[in-house]
PyMOL commands that place a pseudoatom at each C-alpha (Angstrom):
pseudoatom trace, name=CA, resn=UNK, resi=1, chain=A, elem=C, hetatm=0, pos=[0.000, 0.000, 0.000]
pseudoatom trace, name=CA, resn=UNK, resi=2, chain=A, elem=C, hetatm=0, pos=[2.508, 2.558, 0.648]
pseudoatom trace, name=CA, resn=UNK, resi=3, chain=A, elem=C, hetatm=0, pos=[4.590, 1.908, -2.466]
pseudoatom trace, name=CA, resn=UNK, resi=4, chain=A, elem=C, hetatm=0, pos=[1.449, 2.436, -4.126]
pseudoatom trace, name=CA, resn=UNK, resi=5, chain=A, elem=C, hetatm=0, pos=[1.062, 5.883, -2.375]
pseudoatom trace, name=CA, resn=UNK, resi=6, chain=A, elem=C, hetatm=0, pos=[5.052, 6.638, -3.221]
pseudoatom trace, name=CA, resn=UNK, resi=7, chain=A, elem=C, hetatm=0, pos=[4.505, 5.783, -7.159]
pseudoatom trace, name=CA, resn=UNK, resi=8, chain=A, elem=C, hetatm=0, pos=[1.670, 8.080, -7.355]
pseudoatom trace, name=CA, resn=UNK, resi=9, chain=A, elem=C, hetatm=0, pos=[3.265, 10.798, -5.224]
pseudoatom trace, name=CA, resn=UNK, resi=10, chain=A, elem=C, hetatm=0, pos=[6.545, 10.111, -7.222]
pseudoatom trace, name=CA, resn=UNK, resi=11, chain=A, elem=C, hetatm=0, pos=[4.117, 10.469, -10.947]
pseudoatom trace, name=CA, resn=UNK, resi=12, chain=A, elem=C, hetatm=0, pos=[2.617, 13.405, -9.595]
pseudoatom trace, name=CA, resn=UNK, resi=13, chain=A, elem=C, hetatm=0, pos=[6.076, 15.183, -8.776]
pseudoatom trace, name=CA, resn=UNK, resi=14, chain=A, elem=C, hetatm=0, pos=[6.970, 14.453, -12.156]
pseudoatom trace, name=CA, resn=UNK, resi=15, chain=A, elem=C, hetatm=0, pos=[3.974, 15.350, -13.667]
pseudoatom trace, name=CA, resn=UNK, resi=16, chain=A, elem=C, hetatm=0, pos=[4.144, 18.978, -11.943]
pseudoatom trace, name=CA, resn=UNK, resi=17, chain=A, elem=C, hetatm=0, pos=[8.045, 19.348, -12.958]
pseudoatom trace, name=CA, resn=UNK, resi=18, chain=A, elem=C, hetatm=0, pos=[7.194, 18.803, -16.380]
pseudoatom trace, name=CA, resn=UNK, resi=19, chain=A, elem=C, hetatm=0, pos=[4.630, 21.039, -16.546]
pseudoatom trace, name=CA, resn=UNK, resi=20, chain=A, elem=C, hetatm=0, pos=[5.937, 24.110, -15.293]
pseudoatom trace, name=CA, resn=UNK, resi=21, chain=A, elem=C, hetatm=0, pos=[7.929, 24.731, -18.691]
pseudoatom trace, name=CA, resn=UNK, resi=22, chain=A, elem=C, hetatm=0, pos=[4.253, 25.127, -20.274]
pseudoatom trace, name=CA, resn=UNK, resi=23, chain=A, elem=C, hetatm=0, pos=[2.664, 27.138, -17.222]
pseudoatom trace, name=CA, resn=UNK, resi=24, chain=A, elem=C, hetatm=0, pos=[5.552, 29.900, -17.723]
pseudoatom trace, name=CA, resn=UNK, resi=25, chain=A, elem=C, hetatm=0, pos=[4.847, 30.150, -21.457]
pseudoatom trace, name=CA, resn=UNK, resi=26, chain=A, elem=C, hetatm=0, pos=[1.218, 30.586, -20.262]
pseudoatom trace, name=CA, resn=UNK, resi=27, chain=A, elem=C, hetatm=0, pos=[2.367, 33.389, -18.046]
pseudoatom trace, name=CA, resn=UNK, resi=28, chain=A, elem=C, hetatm=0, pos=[0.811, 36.866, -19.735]
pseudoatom trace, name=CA, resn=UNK, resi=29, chain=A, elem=C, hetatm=0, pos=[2.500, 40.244, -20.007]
pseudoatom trace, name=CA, resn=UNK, resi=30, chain=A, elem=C, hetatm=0, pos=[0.478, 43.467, -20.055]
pseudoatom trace, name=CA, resn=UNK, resi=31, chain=A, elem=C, hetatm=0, pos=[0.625, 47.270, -21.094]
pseudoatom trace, name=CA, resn=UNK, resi=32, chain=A, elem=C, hetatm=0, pos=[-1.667, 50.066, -21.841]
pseudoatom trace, name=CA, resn=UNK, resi=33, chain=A, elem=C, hetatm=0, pos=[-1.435, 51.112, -25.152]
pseudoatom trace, name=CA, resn=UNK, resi=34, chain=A, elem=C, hetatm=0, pos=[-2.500, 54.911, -25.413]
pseudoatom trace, name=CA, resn=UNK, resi=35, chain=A, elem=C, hetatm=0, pos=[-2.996, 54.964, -29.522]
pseudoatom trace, name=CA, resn=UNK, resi=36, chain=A, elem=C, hetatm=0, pos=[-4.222, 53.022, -31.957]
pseudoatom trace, name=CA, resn=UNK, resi=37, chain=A, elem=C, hetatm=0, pos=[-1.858, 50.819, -34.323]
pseudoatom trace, name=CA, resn=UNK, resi=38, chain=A, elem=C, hetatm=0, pos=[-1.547, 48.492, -36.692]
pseudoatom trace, name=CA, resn=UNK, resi=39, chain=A, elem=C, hetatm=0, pos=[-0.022, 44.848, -36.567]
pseudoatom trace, name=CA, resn=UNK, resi=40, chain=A, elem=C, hetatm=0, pos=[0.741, 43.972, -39.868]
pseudoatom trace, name=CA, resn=UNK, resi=41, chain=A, elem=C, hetatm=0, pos=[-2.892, 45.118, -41.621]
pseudoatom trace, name=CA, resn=UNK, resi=42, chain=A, elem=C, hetatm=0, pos=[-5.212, 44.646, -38.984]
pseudoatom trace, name=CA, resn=UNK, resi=43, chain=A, elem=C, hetatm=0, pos=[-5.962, 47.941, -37.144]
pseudoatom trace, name=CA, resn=UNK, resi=44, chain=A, elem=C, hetatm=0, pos=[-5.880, 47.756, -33.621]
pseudoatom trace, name=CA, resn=UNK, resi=45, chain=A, elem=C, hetatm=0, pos=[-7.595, 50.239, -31.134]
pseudoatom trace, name=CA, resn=UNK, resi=46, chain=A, elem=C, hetatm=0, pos=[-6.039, 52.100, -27.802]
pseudoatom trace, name=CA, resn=UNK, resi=47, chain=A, elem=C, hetatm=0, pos=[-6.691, 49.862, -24.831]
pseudoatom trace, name=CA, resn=UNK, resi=48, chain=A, elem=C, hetatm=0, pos=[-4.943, 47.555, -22.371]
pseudoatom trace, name=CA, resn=UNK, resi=49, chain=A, elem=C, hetatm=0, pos=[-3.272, 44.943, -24.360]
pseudoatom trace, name=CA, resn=UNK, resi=50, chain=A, elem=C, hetatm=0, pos=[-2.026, 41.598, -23.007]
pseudoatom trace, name=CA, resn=UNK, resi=51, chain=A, elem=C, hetatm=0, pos=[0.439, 39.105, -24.554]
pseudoatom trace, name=CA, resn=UNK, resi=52, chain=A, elem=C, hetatm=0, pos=[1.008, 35.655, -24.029]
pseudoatom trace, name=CA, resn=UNK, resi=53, chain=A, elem=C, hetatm=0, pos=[2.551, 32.381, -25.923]
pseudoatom trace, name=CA, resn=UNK, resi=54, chain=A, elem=C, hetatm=0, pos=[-0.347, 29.774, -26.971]
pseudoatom trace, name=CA, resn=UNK, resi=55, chain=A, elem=C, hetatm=0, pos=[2.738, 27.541, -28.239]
pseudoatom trace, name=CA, resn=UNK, resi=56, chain=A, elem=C, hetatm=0, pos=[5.971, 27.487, -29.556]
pseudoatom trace, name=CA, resn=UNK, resi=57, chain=A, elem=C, hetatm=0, pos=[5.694, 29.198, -32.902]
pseudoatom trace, name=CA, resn=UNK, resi=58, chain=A, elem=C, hetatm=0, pos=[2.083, 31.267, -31.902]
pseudoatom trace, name=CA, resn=UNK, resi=59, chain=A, elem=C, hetatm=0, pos=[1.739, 34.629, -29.712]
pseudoatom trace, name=CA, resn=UNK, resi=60, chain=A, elem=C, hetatm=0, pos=[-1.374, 36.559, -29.018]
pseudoatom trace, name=CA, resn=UNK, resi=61, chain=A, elem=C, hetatm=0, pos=[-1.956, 40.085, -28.680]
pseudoatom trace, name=CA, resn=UNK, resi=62, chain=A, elem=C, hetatm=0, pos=[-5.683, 40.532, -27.091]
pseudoatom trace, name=CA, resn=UNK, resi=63, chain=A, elem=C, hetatm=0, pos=[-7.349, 44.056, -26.518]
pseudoatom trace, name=CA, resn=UNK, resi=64, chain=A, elem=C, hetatm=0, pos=[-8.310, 43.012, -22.818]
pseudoatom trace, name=CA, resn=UNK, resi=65, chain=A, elem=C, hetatm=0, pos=[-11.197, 45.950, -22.873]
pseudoatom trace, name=CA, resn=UNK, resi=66, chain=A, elem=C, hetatm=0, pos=[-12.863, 45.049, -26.713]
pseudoatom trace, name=CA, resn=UNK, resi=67, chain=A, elem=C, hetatm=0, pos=[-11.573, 41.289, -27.116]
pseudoatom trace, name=CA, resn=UNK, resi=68, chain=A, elem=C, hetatm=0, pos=[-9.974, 41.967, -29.982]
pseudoatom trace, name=CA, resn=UNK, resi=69, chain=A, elem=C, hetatm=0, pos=[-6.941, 39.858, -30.617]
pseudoatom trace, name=CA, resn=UNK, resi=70, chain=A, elem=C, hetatm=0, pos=[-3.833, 39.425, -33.161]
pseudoatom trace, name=CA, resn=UNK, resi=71, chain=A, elem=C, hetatm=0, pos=[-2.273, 36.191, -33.429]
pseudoatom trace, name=CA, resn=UNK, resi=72, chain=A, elem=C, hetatm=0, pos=[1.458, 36.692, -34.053]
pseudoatom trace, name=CA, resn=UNK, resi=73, chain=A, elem=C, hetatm=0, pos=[3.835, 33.542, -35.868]
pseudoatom trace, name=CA, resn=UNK, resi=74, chain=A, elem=C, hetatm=0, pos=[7.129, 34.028, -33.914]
pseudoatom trace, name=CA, resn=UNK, resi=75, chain=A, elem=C, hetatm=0, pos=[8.654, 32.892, -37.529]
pseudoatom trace, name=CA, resn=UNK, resi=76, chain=A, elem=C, hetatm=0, pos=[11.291, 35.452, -36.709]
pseudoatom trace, name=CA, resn=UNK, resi=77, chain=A, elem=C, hetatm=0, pos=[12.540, 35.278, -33.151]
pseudoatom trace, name=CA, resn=UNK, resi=78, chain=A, elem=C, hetatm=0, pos=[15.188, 37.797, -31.907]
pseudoatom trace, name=CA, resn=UNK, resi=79, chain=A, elem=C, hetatm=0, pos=[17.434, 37.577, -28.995]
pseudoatom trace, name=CA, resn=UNK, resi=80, chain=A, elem=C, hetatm=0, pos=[18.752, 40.179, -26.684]
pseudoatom trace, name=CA, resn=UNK, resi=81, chain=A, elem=C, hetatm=0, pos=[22.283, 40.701, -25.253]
pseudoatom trace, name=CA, resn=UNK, resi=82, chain=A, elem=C, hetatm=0, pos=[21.583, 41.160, -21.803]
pseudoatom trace, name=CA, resn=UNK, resi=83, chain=A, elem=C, hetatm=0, pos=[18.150, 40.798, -20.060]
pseudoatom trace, name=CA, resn=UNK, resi=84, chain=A, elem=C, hetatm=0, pos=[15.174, 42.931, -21.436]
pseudoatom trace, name=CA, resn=UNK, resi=85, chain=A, elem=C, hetatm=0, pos=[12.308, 43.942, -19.609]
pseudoatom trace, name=CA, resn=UNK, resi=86, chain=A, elem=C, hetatm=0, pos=[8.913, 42.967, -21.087]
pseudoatom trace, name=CA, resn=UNK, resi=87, chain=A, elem=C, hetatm=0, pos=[7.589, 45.384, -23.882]
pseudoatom trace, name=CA, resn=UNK, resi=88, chain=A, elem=C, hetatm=0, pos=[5.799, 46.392, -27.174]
pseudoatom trace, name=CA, resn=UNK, resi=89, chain=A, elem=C, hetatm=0, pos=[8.348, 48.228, -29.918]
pseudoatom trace, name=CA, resn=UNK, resi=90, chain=A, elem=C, hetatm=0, pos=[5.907, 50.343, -31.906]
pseudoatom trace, name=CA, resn=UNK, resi=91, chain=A, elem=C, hetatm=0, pos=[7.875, 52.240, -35.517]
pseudoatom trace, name=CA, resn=UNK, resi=92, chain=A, elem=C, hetatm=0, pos=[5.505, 55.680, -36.142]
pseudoatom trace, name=CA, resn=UNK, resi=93, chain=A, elem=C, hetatm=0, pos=[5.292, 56.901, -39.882]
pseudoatom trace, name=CA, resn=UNK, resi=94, chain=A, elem=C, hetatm=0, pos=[3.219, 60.039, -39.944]
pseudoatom trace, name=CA, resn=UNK, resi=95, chain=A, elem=C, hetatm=0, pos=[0.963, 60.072, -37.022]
pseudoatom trace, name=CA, resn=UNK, resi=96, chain=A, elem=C, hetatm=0, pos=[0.600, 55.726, -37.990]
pseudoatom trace, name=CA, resn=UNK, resi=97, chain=A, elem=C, hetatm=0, pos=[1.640, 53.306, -35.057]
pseudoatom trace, name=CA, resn=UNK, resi=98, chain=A, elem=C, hetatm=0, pos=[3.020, 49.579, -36.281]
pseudoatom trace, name=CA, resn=UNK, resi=99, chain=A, elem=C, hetatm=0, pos=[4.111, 47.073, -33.724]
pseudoatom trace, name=CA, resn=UNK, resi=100, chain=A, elem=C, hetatm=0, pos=[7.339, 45.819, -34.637]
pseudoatom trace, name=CA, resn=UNK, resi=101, chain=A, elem=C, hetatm=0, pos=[8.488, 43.826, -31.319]
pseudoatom trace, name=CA, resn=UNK, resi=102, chain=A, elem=C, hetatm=0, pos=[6.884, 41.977, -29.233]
pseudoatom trace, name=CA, resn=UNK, resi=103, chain=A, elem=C, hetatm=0, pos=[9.519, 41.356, -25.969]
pseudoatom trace, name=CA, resn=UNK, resi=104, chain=A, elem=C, hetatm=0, pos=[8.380, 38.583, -23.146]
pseudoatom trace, name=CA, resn=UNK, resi=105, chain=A, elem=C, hetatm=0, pos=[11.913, 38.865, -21.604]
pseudoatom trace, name=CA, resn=UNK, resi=106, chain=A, elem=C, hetatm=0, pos=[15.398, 38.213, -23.250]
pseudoatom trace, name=CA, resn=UNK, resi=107, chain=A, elem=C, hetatm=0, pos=[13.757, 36.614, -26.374]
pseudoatom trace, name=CA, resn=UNK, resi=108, chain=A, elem=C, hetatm=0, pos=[11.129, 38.892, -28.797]
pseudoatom trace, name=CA, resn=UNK, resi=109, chain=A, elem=C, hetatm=0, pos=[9.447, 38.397, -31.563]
pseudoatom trace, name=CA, resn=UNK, resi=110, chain=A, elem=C, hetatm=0, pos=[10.206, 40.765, -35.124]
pseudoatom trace, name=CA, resn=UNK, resi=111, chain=A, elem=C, hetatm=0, pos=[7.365, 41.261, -37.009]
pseudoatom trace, name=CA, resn=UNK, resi=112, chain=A, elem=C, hetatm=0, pos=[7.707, 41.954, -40.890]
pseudoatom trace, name=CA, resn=UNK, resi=113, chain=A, elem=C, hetatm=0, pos=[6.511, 45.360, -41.976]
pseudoatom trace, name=CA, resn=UNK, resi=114, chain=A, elem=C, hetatm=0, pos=[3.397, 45.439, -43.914]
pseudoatom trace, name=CA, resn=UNK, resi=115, chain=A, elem=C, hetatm=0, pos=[2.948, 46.584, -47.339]
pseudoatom trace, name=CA, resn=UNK, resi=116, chain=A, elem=C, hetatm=0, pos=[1.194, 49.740, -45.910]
pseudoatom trace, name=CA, resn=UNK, resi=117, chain=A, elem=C, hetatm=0, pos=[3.588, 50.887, -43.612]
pseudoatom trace, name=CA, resn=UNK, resi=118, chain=A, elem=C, hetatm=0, pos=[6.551, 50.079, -46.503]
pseudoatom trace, name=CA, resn=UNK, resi=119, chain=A, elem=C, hetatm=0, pos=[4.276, 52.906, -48.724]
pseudoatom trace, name=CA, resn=UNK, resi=120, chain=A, elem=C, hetatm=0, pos=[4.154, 55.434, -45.419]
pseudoatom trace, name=CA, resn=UNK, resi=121, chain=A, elem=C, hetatm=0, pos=[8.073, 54.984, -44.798]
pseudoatom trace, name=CA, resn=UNK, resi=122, chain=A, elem=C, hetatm=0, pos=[8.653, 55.249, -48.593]
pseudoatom trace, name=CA, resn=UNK, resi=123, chain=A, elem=C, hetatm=0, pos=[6.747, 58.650, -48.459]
pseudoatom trace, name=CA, resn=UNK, resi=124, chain=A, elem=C, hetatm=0, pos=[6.108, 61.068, -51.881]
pseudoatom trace, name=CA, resn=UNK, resi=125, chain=A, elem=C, hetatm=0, pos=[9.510, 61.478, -52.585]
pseudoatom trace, name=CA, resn=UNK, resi=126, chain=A, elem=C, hetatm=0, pos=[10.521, 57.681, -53.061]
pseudoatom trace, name=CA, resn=UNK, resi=127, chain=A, elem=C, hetatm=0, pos=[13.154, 57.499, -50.529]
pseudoatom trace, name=CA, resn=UNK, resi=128, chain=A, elem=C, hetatm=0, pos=[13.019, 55.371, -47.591]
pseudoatom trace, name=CA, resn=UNK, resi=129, chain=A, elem=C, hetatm=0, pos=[12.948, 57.179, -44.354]
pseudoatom trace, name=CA, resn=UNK, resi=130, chain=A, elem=C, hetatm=0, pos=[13.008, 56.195, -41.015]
pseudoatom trace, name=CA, resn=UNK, resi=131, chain=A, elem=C, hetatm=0, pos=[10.395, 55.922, -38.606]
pseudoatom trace, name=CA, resn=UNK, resi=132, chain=A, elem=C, hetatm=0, pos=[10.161, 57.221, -35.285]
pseudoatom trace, name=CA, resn=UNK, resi=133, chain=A, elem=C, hetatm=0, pos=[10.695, 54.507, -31.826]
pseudoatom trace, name=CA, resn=UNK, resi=134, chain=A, elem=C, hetatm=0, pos=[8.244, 53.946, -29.293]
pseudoatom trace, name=CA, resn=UNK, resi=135, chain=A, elem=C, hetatm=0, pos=[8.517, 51.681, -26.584]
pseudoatom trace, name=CA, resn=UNK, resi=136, chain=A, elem=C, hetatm=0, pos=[6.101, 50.864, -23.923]
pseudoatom trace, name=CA, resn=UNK, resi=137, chain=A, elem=C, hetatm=0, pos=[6.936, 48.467, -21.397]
pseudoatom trace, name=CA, resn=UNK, resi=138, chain=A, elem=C, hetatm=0, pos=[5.034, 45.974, -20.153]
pseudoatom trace, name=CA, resn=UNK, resi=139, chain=A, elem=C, hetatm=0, pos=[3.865, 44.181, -16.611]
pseudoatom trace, name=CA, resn=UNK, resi=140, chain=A, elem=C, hetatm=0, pos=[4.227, 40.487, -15.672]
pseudoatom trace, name=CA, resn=UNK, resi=141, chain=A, elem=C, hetatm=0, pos=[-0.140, 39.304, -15.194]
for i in range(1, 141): cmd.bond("trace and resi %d" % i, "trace and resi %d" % (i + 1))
show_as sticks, trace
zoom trace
């Protein structure tokens, strides 16, 4: 009887070590955002935004006050040199917000410009300018 009641203490050990790789990349980050912006073409509205990992290769970006949400591929993961703070990396063109990063510590995810925000930084005169750097950091949920 009590090896039975060691082997299922022992499983359920396990079972909790080996799920607390998966409860972290539950964990959520949070930020208000105080203007609207785009993530790739999808218009987003001002609100309090919250990002967390559904997987390994899928992020979401909900609106926590509308419920709208962005699903973001982490195709194109970045990595910092020293620890990094959780946070949203915005590029303005014009008076246009575009997320670019998407930080959940010392690993982010780079999202490709869209083909609007290409046209904005292009501008009238045909050469590419640079756009302007917002960050807003973010709070552990």
């Amino acid at each position: 009887m009590k090896s039975k009641f060691y082997g299922v203490l022992t499983m359920l050990a396990a079972t909790m070590v080996l799920a607390l790789p998966a409860l972290n990349a539950q964990s959520a980050v949070g930020a208000d955002v105080p203007f609207s912006f785009y993530v790739g073409d999808k218009a987003m509205e001002a609100g309090h935004y919250q990002a967390r990992s559904t997987s390994d290769t899928l992020e979401i970006l909900q609106n926590r006050d509308s419920d709208a949400a962005a699903f973001l591929l982490k195709a194109v993961r970045i990595q910092a040199k020293h620890d990094q703070q959780p946070k949203l990396v915005f590029e303005k063109c014009g008076n246009q917000y575009f997320l670019a990063q998407v930080w959940d510590g010392d690993t982010g995810i780079q999202l490709p410009r869209s083909k609007h925000e290409k046209e904005l930084l292009l501008g009238a005169n045909g050469s590419a300018g640079s756009p302007e750097i917002m960050v807003l950091a973010m709070n552990r949920e």
